[in-house]
C-alpha positions in Angstrom: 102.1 176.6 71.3 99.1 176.9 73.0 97.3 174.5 72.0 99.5 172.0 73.0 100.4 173.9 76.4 96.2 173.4 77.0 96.5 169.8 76.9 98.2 169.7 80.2 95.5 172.4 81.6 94.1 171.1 85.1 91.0 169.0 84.6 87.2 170.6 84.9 86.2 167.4 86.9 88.9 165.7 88.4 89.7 167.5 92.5 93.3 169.0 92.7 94.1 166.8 96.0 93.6 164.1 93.0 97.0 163.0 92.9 98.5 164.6 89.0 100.8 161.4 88.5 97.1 159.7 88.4 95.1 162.1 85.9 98.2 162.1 83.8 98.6 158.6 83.8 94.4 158.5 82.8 94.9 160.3 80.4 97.5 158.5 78.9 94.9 155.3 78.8 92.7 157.3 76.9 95.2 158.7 74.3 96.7 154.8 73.8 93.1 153.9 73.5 92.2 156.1 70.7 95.4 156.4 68.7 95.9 152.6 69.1 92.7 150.7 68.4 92.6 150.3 64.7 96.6 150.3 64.3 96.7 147.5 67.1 93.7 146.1 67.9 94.7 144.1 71.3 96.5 146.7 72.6 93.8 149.7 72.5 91.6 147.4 73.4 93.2 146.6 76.6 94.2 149.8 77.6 90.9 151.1 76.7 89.5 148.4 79.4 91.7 149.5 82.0 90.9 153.5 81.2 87.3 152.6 81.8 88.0 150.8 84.6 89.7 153.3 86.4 87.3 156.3 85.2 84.5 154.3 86.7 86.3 153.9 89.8 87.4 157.8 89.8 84.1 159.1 89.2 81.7 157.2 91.8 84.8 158.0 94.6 85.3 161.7 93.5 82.6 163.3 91.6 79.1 164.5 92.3 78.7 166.0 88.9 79.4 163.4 86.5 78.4 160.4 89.1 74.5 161.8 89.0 74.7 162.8 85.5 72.4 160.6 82.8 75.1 158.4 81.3 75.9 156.9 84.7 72.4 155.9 85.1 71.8 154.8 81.7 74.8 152.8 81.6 72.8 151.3 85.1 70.0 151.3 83.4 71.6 149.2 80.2 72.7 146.5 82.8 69.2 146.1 84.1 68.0 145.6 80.2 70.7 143.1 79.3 69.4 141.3 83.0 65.7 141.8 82.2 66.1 140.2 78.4 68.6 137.2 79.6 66.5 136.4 82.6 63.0 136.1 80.5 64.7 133.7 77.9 66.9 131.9 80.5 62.9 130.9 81.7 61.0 130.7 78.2 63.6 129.8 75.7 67.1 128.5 78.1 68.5 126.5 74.9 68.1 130.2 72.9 70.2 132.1 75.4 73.6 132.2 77.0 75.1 130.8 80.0 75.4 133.9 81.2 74.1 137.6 80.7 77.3 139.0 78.8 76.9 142.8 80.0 79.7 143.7 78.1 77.8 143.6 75.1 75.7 147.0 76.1 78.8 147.9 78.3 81.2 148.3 75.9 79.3 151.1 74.4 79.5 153.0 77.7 83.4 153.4 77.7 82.7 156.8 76.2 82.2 157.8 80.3 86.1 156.9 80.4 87.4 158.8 77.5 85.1 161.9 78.5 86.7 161.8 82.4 90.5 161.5 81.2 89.5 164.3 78.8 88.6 166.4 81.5 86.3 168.7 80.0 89.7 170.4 78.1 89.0 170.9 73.7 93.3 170.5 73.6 92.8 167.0 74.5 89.7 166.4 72.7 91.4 168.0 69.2 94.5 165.8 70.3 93.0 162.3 70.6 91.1 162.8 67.6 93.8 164.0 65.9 95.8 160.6 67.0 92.8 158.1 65.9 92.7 159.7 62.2 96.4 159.2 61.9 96.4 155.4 63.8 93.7 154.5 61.1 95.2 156.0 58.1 98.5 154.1 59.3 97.0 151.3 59.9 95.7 151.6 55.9 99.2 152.1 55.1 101.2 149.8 57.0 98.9 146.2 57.0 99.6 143.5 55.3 99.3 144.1 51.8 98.6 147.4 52.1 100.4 148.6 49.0 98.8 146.2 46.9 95.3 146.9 48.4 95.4 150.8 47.3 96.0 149.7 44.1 93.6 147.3 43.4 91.3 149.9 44.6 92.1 152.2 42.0 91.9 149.4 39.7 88.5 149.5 40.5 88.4 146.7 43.2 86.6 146.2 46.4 89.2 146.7 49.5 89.7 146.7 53.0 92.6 147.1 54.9 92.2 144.3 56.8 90.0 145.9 58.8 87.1 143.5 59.4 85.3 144.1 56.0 85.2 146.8 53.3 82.2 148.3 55.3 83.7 149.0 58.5 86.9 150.5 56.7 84.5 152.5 54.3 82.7 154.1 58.0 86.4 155.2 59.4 87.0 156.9 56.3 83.3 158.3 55.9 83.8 159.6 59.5 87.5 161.2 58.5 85.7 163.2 56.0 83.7 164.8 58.1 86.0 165.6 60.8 88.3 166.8 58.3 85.9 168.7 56.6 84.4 170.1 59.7 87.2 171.2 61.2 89.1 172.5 58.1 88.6 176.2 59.3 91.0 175.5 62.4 93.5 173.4 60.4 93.8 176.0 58.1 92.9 179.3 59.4 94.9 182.4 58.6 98.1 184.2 58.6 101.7 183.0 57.7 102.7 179.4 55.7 98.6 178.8 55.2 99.5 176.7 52.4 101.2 174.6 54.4 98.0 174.0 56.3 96.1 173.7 53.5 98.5 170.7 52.1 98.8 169.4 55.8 94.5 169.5 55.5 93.9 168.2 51.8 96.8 165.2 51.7 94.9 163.4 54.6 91.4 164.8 53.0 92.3 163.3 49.6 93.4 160.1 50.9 90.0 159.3 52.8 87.8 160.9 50.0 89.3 158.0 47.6 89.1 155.6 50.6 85.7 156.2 51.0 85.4 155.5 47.4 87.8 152.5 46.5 86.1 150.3 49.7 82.5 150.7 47.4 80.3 150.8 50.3 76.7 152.1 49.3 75.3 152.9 52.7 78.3 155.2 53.0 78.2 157.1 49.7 74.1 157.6 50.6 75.6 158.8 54.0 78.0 161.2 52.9 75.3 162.4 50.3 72.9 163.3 53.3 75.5 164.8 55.5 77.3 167.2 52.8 73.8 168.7 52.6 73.0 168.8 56.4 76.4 170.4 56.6 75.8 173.1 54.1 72.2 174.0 55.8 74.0 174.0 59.5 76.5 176.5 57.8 74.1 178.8 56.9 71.8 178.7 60.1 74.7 179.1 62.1 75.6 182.1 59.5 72.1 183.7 59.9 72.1 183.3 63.7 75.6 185.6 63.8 77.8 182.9 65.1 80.6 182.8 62.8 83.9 180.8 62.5 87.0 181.9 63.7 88.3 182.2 60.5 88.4 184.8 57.6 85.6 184.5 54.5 88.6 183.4 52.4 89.3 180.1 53.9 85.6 179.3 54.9 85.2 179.6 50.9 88.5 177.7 50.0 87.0 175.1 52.4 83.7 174.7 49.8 85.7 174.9 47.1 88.1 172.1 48.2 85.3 169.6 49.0 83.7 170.5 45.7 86.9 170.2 43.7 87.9 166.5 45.8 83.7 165.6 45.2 84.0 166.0 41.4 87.4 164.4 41.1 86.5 161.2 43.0 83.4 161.1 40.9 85.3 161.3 37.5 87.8 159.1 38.3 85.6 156.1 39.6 82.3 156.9 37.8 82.2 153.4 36.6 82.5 151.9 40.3 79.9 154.2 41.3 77.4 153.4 38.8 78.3 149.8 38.6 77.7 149.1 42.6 74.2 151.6 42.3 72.9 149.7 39.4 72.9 146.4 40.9 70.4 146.6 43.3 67.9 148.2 40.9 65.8 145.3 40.7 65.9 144.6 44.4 64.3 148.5 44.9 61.5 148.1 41.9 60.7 144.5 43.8 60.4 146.5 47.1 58.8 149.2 45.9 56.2 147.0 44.2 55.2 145.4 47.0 56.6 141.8 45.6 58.8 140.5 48.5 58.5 137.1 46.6 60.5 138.1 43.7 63.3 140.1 45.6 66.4 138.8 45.0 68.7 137.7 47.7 71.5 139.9 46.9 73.7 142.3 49.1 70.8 144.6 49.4 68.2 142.1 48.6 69.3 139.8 51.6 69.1 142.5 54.6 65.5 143.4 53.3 64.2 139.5 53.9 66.3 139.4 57.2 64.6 142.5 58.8 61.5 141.1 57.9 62.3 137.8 59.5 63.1 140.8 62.3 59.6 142.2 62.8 58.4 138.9 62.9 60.3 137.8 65.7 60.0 141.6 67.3 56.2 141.0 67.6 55.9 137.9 69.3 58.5 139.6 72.2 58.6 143.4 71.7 59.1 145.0 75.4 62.5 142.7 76.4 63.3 141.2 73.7 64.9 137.8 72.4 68.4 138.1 74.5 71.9 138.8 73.3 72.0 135.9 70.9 69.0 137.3 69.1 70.4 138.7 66.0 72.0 135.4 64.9 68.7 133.2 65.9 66.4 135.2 63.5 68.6 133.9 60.7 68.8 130.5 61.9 65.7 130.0 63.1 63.5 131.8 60.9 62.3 128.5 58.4 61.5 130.5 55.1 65.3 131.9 55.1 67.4 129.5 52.6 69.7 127.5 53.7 72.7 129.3 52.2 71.3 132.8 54.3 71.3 131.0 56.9 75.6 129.5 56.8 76.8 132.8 55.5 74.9 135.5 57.8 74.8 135.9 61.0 73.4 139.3 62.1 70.4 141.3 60.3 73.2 144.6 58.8 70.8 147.0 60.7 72.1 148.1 64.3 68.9 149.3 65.1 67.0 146.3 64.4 69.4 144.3 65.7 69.1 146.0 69.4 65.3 146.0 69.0 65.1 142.0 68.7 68.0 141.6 71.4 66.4 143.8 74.2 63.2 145.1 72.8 61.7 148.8 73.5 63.1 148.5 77.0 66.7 148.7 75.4 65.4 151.2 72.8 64.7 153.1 75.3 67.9 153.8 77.4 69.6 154.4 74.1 67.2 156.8 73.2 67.6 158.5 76.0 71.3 158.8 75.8 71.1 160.2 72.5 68.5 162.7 73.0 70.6 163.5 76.6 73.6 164.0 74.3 72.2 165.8 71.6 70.4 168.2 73.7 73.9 168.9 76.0 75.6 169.2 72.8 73.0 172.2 71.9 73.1 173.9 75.7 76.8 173.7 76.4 77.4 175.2 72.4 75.2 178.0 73.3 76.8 178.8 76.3 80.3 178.9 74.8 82.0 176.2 76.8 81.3 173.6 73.4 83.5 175.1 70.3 81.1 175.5 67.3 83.0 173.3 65.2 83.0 169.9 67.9 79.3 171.1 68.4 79.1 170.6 64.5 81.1 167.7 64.2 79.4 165.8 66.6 75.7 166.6 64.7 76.9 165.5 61.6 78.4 162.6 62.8 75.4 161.3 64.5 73.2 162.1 61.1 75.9 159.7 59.1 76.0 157.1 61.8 72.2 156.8 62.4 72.2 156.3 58.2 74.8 154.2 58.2 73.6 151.4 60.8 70.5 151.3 58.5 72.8 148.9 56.9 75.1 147.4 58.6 75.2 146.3 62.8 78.3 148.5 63.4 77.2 149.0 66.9 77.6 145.3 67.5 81.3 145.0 66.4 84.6 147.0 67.9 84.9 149.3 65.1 81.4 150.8 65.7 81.8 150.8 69.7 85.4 151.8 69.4 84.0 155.1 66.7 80.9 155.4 68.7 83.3 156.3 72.0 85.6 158.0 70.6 83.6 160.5 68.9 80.9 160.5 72.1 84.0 160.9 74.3 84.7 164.0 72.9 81.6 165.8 72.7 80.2 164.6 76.6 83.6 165.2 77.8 82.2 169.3 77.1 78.6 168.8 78.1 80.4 167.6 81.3 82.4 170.8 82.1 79.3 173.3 81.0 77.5 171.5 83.5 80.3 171.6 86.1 80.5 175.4 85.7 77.2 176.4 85.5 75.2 174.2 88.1 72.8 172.9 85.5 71.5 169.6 83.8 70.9 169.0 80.9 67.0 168.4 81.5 66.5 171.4 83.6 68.7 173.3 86.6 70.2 172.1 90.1 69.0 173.4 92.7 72.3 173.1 94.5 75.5 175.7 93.7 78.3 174.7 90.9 80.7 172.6 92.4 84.5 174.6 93.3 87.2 173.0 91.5 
């Protein structure tokens, strides 16, 4: 009863002459946002403009704290490296760029500032909209067209989607499920009376996104999940050797392993042949790679992104500090003369987010994103240790940033809605924390105010 009595807790950020009728009505945005955007896409998306809208508006009117925090100035700073890009082509290359600037291209990722503000610095709300997103997507698998016959040509052994863009951007929700699920099994579960009606409520959704993440044959998300199992396991036992324990009993913490072992080895059993069929192909792209023979690498699924982010570099060096402008990613392909033909009519992006940022709006870009991230990651780190972060969004939010950064190796997720929309939501959570240490303790996240924490 708590928990859900906490959602309606008074916000960390927002003042209490703020009308309530308003933050409730925020927050509402935020929730329709989240739960909504993979079950229906027009409708998240437009509430999820309006949100941001409205947070933007909120913030620079009301707040001191968060208005001179870094992601307000990066997201400045993002405008100014969308200008600086568009406004060099517009004057070397005018038939290579747009009509116009399209901010919301770097904008879009910023409507994390929106879900953090309607959040209000509150873990209810952050548990509660996450909670919503898993079971919009896993609806959304469910309820499509075709649904039905999709989970069963999967276990059949077949490629599927969900309608959901493509195979790979369903394969990243349900890469992204795993972890939260896994991550935050302890709470789920935890201990005392019907616990294995918990553990059923845990494993039915854990199960169903284990073989999702299995049955939509993605690579760069098996190699992913691979990485992050064992990143997971090594933050476990720091966080064990540095005394800060969950809030849960050994029992569960062990049933937890168990579980993921027991799902791990299942999965693997049962679609061994999928697994080793999908791996195997792209052996003789690797050997030609790792030889050194860019001539005789084949221009398969993996084969193909590995001459595109050459074609990449090349186009990187000739404009490295702004980059190419917005339509960058697709002129590479089209305008790089050795790519066939064929490359050329089927693809239009390079399958790397990083690479395809680096061309668009060269290190200038780079570097407000970088900054972001190492902002976030470091606020993650300071607001844990001074208990305002729980430990298991603090370790959520690390291992989803190590399987994101692997995953956009392979695919430009950050360049369509279902890697913006996962990006935000997962980023709204964890700054909407950072925001209320700093709020209560008078610091930044690169150093200390000077100045008093603010009365709410």
């Amino acid at each position: 009863m708590s928990y859900f009595l906490g959602v309606f807790s008074p916000s960390f950020f927002v003042k209490r002459s703020c009308p309530a009728a308003l933050v409730y009505t925020g927050f509402f945005l935020a929730v329709v946002y989240c739960a909504f955007r993979v079950l229906f896409p027009d409708i998240g998306q437009r509430f999820g403009t309006i949100m941001a809208l409205v947070a933007l508006v909120m913030i620079l009117l009301t707040s001191n704290d968060v208005r001179s925090s870094a992601p307000l100035w990066l997201l400045l700073c993002a405008v100014g490296a969308q200008l600086v890009s568009w406004t060099v082509g517009y004057f070397y290359n005018p038939e290579w760029v747009g009509r116009n600037p399209e901010l919301d291209r770097l904008g879009k990722w910023f409507l994390f500032i929106g879900v953090a503000w309607w959040l209000g610095g509150i873990t209810s709300r952050t548990l509660l909209v996450w909670s919503l997103a898993l079971v919009g997507f896993l609806l959304a698998c469910f309820i499509s067209d075709g649904a039905g016959a999709d989970w069963l040509r999967g276990l059949d052994g077949q490629r599927v989607d969900f309608n959901i863009r493509n195979a790979q951007h369903t394969a990243m929700f349900f890469g992204v499920a795993v972890l939260g699920l896994l991550c935050f099994a302890p709470r789920i579960i935890g201990d005392g009376r019907w616990v294995w009606g918990r553990v059923l409520l845990w494993a039915i959704p854990t199960g169903l996104c284990l073989v999702g993440v299995v049955i939509s044959q993605t690579r760069a998300v098996w190699l992913a999940l691979s990485f992050v199992f064992v990143f997971l396991l090594l933050l476990y036992v720091m966080l064990t050797a540095l005394g800060y324990k969950r809030e849960v009993g050994k029992k569960n913490r062990h049933m937890l392993v168990l579980g993921a072992v027991v799902f791990l080895a299942f999965a693997g059993w049962m679609f061994k042949d999928t697994l080793n069929s999908r791996l195997e192909a792209e052996v003789p792209v690797i050997e030609s790679v790792l030889a050194g023979d860019w001539d005789e690498v084949p221009y398969s699924s993996v084969g193909t992104r590995i001459h595109t982010w050459r074609a990449a570099f090349e186009w990187m060096s000739e404009r490295p500090i702004v980059g190419w402008g917005g339509e960058a990613r697709g002129l590479v392909i089209d305008e790089t003369e050795w790519l066939p033909e064929n490359i050329k009519k089927e693809y239009g992006h390079l399958h790397n987010t990083f690479l395809d940022f680096a061309v668009s709006y060269g290190l200038l870009g780079l570097c407000v994103i970088g900054a972001l991230i190492l902002w976030v990651g470091i606020g993650t780190w300071r607001s844990w240790r001074a208990g305002v972060m729980p430990t298991d969004v603090m370790v959520f939010g690390y291992v989803f940033f190590v399987f994101y950064v692997i995953v956009n190796q392979f695919e430009s997720y950050g360049f369509f809605w279902t890697g913006s929309y996962i990006q935000n939501l997962i980023l709204g959570g964890v700054v909407t924390h950072i925001w209320r240490w700093q709020v209560e303790s008078g610091q930044r996240v690169f150093g200390r105010r000077a100045t008093t924490p603010a009365s709410q």
